[in-house]
C-alpha positions as CSV (number, residue, x, y, z in Angstrom):
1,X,-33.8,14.7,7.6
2,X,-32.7,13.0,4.5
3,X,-30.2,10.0,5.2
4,X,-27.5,9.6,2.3
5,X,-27.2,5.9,1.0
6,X,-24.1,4.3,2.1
7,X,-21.1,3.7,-0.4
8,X,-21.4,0.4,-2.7
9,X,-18.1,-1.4,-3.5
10,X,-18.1,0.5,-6.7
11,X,-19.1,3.5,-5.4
12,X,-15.7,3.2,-3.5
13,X,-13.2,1.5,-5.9
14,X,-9.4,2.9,-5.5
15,X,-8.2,5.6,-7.7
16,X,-4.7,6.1,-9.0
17,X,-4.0,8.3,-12.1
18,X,-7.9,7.9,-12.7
19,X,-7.3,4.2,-13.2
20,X,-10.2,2.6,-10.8
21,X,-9.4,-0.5,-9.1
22,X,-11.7,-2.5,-6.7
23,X,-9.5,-3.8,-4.1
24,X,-7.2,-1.8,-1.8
25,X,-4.6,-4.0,-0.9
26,X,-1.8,-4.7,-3.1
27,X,0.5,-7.1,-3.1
28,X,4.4,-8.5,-3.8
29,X,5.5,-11.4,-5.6
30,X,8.5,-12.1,-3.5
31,X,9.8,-14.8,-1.1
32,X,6.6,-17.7,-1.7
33,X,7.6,-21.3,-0.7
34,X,7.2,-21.3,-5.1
35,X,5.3,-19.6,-8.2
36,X,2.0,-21.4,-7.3
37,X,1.9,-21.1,-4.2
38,X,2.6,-17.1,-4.8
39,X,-0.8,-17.2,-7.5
40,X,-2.6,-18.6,-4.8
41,X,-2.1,-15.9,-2.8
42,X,-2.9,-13.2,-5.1
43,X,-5.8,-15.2,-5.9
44,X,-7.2,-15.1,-2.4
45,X,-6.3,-11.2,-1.3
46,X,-7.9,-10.3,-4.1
47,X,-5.2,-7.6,-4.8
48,X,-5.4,-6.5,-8.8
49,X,-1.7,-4.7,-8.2
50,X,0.9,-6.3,-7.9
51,X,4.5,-5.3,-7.5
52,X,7.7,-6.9,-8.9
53,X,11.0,-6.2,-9.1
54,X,12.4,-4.8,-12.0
55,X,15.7,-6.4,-11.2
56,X,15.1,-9.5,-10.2
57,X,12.2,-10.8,-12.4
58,X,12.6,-12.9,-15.6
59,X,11.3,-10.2,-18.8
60,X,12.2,-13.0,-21.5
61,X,9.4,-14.6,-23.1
62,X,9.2,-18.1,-22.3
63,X,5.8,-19.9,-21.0
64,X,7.4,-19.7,-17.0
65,X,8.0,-15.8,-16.7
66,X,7.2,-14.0,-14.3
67,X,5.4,-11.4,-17.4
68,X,3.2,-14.2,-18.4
69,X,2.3,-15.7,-15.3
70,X,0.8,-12.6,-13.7
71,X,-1.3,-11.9,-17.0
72,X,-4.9,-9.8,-15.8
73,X,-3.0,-8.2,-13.1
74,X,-1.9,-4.5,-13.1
75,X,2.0,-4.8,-12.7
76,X,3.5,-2.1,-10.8
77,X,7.5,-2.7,-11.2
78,X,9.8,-1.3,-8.5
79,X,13.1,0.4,-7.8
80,X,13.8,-2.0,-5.0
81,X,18.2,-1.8,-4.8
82,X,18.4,1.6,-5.9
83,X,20.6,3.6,-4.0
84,X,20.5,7.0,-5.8
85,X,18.0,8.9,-8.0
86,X,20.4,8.0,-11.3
87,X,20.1,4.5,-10.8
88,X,16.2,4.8,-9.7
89,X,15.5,6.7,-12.7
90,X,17.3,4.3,-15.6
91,X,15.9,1.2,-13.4
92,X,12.4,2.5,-13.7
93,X,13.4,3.6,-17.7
94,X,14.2,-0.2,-18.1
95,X,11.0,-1.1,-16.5
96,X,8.9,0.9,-19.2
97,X,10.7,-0.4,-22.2
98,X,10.1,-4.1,-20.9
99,X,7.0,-3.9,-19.3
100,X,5.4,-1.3,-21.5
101,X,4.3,0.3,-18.4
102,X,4.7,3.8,-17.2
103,X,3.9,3.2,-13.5
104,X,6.3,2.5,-11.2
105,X,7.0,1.9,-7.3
106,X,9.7,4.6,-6.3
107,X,12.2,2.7,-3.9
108,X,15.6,5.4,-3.3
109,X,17.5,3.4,0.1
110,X,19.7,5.5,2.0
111,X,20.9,3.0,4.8
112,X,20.4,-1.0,4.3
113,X,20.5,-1.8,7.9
114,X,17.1,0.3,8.5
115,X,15.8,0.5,4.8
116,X,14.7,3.8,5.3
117,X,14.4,5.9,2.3
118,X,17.1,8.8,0.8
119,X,14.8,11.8,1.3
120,X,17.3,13.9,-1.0
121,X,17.9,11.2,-3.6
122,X,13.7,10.2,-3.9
123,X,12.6,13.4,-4.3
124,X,15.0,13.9,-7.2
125,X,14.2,10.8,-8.7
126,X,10.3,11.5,-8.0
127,X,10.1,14.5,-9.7
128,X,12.7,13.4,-12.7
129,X,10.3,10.5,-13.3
130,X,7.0,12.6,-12.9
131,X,8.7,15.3,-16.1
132,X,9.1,11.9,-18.0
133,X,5.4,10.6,-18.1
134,X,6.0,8.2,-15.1
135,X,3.1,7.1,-13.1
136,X,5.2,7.8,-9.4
137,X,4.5,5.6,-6.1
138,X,6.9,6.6,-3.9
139,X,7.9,4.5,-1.0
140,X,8.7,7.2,1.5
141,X,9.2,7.4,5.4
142,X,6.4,8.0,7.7
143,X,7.3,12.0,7.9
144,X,3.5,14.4,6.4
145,X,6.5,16.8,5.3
146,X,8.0,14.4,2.9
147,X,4.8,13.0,1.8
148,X,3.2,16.6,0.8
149,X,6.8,17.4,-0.9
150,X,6.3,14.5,-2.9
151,X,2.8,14.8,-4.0
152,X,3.6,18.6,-4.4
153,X,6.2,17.1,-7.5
154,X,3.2,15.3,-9.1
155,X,3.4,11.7,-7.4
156,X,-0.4,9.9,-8.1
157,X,0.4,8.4,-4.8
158,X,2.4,8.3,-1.3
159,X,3.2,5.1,-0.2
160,X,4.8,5.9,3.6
161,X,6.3,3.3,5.9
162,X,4.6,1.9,8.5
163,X,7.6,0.1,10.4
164,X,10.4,-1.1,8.8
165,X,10.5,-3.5,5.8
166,X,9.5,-7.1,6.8
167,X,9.5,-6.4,10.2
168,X,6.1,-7.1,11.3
169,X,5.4,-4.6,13.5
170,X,2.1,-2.8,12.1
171,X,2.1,1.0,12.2
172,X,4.5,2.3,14.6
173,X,3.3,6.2,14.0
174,X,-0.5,6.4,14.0
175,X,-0.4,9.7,15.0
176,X,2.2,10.4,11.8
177,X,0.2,8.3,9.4
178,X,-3.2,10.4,10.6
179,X,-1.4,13.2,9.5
180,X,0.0,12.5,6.2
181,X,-4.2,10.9,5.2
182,X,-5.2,14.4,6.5
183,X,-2.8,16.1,4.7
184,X,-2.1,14.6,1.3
185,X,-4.0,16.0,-2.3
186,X,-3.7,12.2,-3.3
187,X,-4.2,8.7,-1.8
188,X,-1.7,7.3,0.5
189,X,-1.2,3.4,0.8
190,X,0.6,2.0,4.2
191,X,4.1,0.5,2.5
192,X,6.3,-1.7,4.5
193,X,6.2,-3.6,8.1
194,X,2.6,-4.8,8.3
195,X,2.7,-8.4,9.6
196,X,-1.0,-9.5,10.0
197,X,-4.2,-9.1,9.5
198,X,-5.2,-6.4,12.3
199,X,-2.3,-4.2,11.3
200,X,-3.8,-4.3,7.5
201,X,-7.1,-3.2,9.4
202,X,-5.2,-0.7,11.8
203,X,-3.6,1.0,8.5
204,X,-7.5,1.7,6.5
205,X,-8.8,2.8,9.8
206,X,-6.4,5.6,10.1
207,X,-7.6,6.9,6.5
208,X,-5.3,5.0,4.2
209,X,-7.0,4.2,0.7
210,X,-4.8,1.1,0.5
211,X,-2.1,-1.1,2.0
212,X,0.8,-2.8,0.4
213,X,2.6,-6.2,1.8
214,X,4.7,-8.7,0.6
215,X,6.4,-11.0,3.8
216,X,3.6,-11.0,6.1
217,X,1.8,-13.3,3.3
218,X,4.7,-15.1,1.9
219,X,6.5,-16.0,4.8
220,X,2.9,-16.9,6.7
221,X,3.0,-20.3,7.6
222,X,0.1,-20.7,5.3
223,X,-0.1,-17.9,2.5
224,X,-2.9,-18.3,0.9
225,X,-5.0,-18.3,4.1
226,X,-3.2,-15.1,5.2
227,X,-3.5,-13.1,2.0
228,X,-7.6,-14.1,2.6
229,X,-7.4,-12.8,5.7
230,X,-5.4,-9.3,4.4
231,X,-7.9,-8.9,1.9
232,X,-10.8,-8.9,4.2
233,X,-8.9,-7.0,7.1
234,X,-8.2,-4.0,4.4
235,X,-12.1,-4.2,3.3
236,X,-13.2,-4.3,7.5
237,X,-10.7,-1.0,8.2
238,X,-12.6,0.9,4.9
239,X,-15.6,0.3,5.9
240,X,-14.5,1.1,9.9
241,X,-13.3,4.2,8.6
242,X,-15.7,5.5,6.3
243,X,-18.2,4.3,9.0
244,X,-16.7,6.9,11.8
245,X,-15.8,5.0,15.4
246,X,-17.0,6.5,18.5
247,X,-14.6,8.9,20.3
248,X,-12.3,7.6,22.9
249,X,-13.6,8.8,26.4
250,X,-11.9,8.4,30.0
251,X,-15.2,7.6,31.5
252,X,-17.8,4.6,31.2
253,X,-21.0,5.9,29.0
254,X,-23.6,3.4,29.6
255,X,-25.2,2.2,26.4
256,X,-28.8,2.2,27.4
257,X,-31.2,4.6,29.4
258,X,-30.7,5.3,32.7
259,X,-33.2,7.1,33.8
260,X,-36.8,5.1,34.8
261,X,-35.2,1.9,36.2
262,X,-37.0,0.2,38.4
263,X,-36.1,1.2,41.7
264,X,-34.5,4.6,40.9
């Protein structure tokens, strides 16, 4: 039988909009202790995308913006605020004349207590965007129907929740997150609630081509030695998943031989 040769790191890079990247976990620029503490991090996850906010980050030209001082990294600019598709849509407009970038991190919030997404209001922005040349990442809940609606619309990517923003607490819906890898014509990164590194892991395993985190890094005690780990805990779940893990049985199966023991 002839045995296929596994996948290099090229062999697998990420693709987006057939733009090829060779890590698969992405990262935000919010909430560092300061600016080089932030660099550090990026540094050490290895993460070539990198999200900012269009509304909160300095666009004027001077040596200490935050333009100049993510240089060589692919800058993916958010909707992060946005409360309807209107103001999504001339937020991510704003983006594109500043940033001269036509990709863009959909964020649509329909309730600030939970974060969760306005289902109505993002798919009207996503596919308003999508008609106008964007490049759409939607940040979306963890629901497959949602997901395939807004890859149906032309989105190069879903980005689905795995637990609330910033809260730590990994994927909450495996079973949901299974189903929207299964399901979806184009990658889907785990957005939102990872809070270490075995979560990270726990997200690729399921199927995801990529994971995207901001305060499990930046609030870290130490950042840069927590985006190190996230970087190799999304590079262990890819390999875990391309690998294929051994079904889950209710019975021991004894890993060698039993038969010919001495004494049987």
């Amino acid at each position: 039988m002839q045995m296929t040769a596994p996948k290099t790191d090229s062999d697998d890079a990420l693709e987006i909009a057939g733009v090829r990247f060779g890590s698969r976990l992405m990262l935000g620029t919010a909430g560092y202790p300061n600016r080089q503490v932030m660099l550090d991090a990026l540094d050490a996850g290895g993460a070539e995308i990198v999200t900012v906010s269009i509304r909160r980050i300095s666009l004027e030209g001077y040596a200490e913006s935050m333009t100049d001082v993510l240089a060589g990294k692919h800058l993916l600019p958010n909707t992060s605020g946005c409360a309807t598709a209107k103001d999504a849509v001339l937020t991510a407009q704003l983006a594109r004349e500043a940033l001269e970038t036509n990709w863009v991190k959909l964020e649509v919030i329909g309730d600030r207590d939970t974060l969760y997404p306005d289902v109505e209001e993002l798919l009207r922005a996503a596919e308003e965007l999508v008609k106008d040349g964007f490049i759409v990442l939607p940040y979306a809940n963890d629901d497959p129907v949602t997901c395939r609606k807004l890859a149906d619309v032309g989105c190069a990517a879903v980005m689905p929740m795995g637990s609330f923003i910033g809260s730590g607490l990994g994927v909450a819906n495996p079973a949901a997150m299974a189903r929207i890898v299964a399901d979806s014509p184009v990658p889907v990164i785990c957005d939102a609630g990872i809070g270490t590194a075995s979560d990270a892991a726990v997200a690729m395993e399921l199927g995801c081509s990529g994971v995207l985190l901001n305060t499990a890094v930046a609030k870290a005690l130490d950042p840069v030695r927590m985006a190190r780990a996230m970087g190799r805990a999304v590079q262990a779940g890819r390999d875990a998943y391309l690998a294929g893990r051994i079904p889950k049985l209710t019975r021991a199966e004894p890993s060698s031989p039993q038969m010919g023991l001495i004494g049987g």
